[in-house]
LODRENDO-253294 format. One record per residue (C-alpha): x, y, z; residue in three letters. Coordinates in pm, whole numbers, plus 50000, padded with zeros to 5 digits. Each point is the difference from the previous one (the first is absolute). Layout:
REM residues N
XYZALA ...
REM end
This chain:
REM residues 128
277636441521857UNK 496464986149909UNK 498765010150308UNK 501415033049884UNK 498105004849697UNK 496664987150179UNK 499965024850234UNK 501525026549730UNK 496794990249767UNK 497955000250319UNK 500815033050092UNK 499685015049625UNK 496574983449966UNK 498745013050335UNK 501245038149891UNK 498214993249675UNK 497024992150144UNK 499535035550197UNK 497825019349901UNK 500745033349790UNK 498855034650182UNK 497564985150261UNK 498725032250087UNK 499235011949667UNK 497984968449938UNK 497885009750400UNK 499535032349834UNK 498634985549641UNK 497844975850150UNK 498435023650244UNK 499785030449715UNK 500004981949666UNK 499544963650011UNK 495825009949980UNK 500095007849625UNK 503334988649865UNK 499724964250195UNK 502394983850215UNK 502304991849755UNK 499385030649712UNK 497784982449854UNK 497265027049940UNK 496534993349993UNK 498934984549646UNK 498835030749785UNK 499415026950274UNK 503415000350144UNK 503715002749883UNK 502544972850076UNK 502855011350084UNK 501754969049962UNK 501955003549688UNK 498385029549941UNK 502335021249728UNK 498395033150107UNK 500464995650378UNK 503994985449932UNK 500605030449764UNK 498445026750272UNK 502064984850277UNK 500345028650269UNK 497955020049811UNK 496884977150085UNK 500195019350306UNK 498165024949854UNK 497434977049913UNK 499804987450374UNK 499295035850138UNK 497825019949734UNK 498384965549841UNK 499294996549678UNK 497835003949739UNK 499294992749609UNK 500634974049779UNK 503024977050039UNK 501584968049836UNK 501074969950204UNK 501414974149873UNK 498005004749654UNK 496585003650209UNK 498255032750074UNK 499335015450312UNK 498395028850106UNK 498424999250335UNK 501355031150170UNK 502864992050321UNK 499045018550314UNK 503135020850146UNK 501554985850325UNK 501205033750136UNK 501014990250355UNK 502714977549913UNK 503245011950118UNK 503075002249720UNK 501864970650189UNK 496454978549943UNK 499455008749670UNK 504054990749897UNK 499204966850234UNK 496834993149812UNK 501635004549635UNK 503044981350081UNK 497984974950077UNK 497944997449718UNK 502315010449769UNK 502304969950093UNK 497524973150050UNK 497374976449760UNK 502985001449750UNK 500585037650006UNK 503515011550015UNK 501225035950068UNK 502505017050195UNK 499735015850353UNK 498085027450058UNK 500985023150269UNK 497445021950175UNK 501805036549910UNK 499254982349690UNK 496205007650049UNK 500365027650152UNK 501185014649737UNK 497724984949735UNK 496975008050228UNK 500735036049966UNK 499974999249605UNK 496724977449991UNK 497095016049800UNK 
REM end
């Protein structure tokens, strides 16, 4: 029976330990990780964490829109203003963009539900 629960709280910490939408974080690193930081982090007063950011947890999906037309003006992060303008990333398929926001929408602390990538597709075509 011990030898039970060892392997039992083996196996739970070993599933715990894998790592949450692997691609999504390839795809940040290569794409995002350059101004946000490895681990959303932003870049002291010039760039955005997104690491408990409220604006980028509220925006969820719809930060795909953000991704692939950029973004400009004045925003609030975290009590901190930004407003260095984001450069669109317009080759990014809808199945990378979903990858890269699941990602960081569910790591550094963030928590949101799954996004699917008929999700973005369909937010895409209503961004302004």
């Amino acid at each position: 029976m011990k030898l039970f629960l060892f392997l039992l709280i083996l196996l739970l910490s070993a599933c715990a330990q894998l790592e949450q939408y692997p691609e999504g974080k390839k795809l940040y690193v290569k794409h995002c990780s350059g101004c946000h930081g490895k681990n959303g982090e932003g870049l002291q007063l010039l760039i955005p964490p997104l690491s408990g950011a409220e604006i980028f947890i509220a925006a969820g999906p719809n930060a795909a829109c953000w991704i692939t037309k950029g973004m400009k003006g004045k925003i609030i992060v975290k009590g901190i203003e930004f407003e260095n303008a984001m450069p669109p990333i317009q080759h990014l398929s809808n199945i990378e963009i979903a990858n890269i926001l699941n990602y960081s929408l569910n790591s550094w602390g963030n928590k949101h539900k799954f996004i699917t990538p008929e999700e973005i597709k369909s937010i895409i075509k209503n961004c302004q």
